[in-house]
N, C-alpha and C positions, 0 to 999 in steps of 0.2 A: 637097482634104481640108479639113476643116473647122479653123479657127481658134479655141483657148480665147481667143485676146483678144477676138473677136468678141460685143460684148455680147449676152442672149439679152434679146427683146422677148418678152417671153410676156403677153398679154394679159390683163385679170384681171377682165373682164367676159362677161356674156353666156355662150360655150361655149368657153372659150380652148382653144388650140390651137395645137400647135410642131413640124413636121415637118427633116429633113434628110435630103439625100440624102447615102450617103456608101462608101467601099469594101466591096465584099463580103468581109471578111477579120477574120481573129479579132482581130487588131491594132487593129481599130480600135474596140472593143468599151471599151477605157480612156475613149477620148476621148467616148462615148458616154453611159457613165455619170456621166460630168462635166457634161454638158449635161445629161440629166434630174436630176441631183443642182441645176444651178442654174435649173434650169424649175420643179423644184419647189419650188425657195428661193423663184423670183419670187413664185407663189401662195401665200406660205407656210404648204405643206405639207410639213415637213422630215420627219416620222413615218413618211412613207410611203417616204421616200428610199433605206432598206435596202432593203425589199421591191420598189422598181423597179429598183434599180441589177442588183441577181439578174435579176429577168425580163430585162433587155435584155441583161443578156452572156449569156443562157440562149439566147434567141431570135435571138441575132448569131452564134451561134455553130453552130445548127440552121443559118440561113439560110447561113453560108460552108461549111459540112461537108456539105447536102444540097441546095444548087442550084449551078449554074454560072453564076451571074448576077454578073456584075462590079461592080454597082451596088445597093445596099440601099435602103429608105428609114426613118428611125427616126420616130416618132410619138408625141409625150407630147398627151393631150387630155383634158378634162374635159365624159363624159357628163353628170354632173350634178354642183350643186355639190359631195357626197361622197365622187365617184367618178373615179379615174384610170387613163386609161387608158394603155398602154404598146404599140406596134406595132410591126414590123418587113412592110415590104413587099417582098416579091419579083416578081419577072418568070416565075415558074415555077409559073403553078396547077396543072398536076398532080403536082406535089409535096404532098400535104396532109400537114400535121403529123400526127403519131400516136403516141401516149407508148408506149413502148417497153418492152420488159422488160431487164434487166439482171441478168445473174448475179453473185456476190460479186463474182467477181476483177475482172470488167467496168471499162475506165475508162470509158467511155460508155453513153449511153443509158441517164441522168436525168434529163436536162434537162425534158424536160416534166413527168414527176413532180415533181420542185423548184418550175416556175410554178405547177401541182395543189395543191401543200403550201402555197405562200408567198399564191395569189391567191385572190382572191375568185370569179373567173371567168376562162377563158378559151376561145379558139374562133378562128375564122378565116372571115373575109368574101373571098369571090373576086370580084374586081370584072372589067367588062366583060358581055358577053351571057352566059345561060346556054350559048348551043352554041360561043361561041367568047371564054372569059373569057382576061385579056389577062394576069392575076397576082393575088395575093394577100395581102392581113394576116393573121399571125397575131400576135392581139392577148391582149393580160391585164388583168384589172381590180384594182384594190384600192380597198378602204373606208377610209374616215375613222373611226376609233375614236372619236373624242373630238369634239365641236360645232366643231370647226375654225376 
């Protein structure tokens, strides 16, 4: 499990980038959001810290409620300098994400409408060969409002 004393290196040139591997369980969705809340302090991009801290309990919460994988991986990176991105990797490509409908009473099946609402983008890269892809990201963007 991962360590909050564990300082976070997040690099602040070039294409930074901060990956963890960590339980596939909704529990661990708190400790998650602390580490992209201080990934994103590093870079400081705090602005964007509400809108990431949602997508990863959104996306921790898809990946322990629709795969059987014991093991997650969380991904905070910066495609460009205005842009962040937020990942969750699983070991289950044929599971693909798919936002859902939900009726009133529903307590599930928002979560992807929520990342829809709050992101800029999102989608999901299967990595591995096309005939035999090994898992998957399903990833979220957000923008920089402001010159940053």
């Amino acid at each position: 499990m991962t360590s909050l004393n564990t300082p976070v290196h997040a690099a602040r040139v070039g294409r930074p980038a901060y990956s963890q591997t960590i339980p596939c369980q909704p529990s661990t969705a708190e400790t998650c959001r602390k580490l992209v809340q201080r990934v994103l302090g590093a870079w400081c991009l705090d602005e964007l810290a509400d809108g990431a801290v949602l997508i990863v309990t959104e996306l921790i919460a898809n990946a322990s409620k629709h795969t059987s994988c014991h093991d997650i991986r969380l991904t905070v990176g910066r495609p460009s300098a205005s842009r962040v991105r937020v990942g969750v990797v699983d070991w289950e490509p044929e599971r693909l994400p798919a936002a859902g409908h939900a009726d009133h009473g529903d307590e599930s099946g928002r979560g992807l409408l929520l990342i829809d609402a709050v992101s800029d983008c999102w989608g999901y890269d299967l990595y591995g060969s096309d005939r035999c892809p090994w898992g998957k990201e399903v990833w979220a963007e957000l923008q920089l409002t402001s010159d940053g």
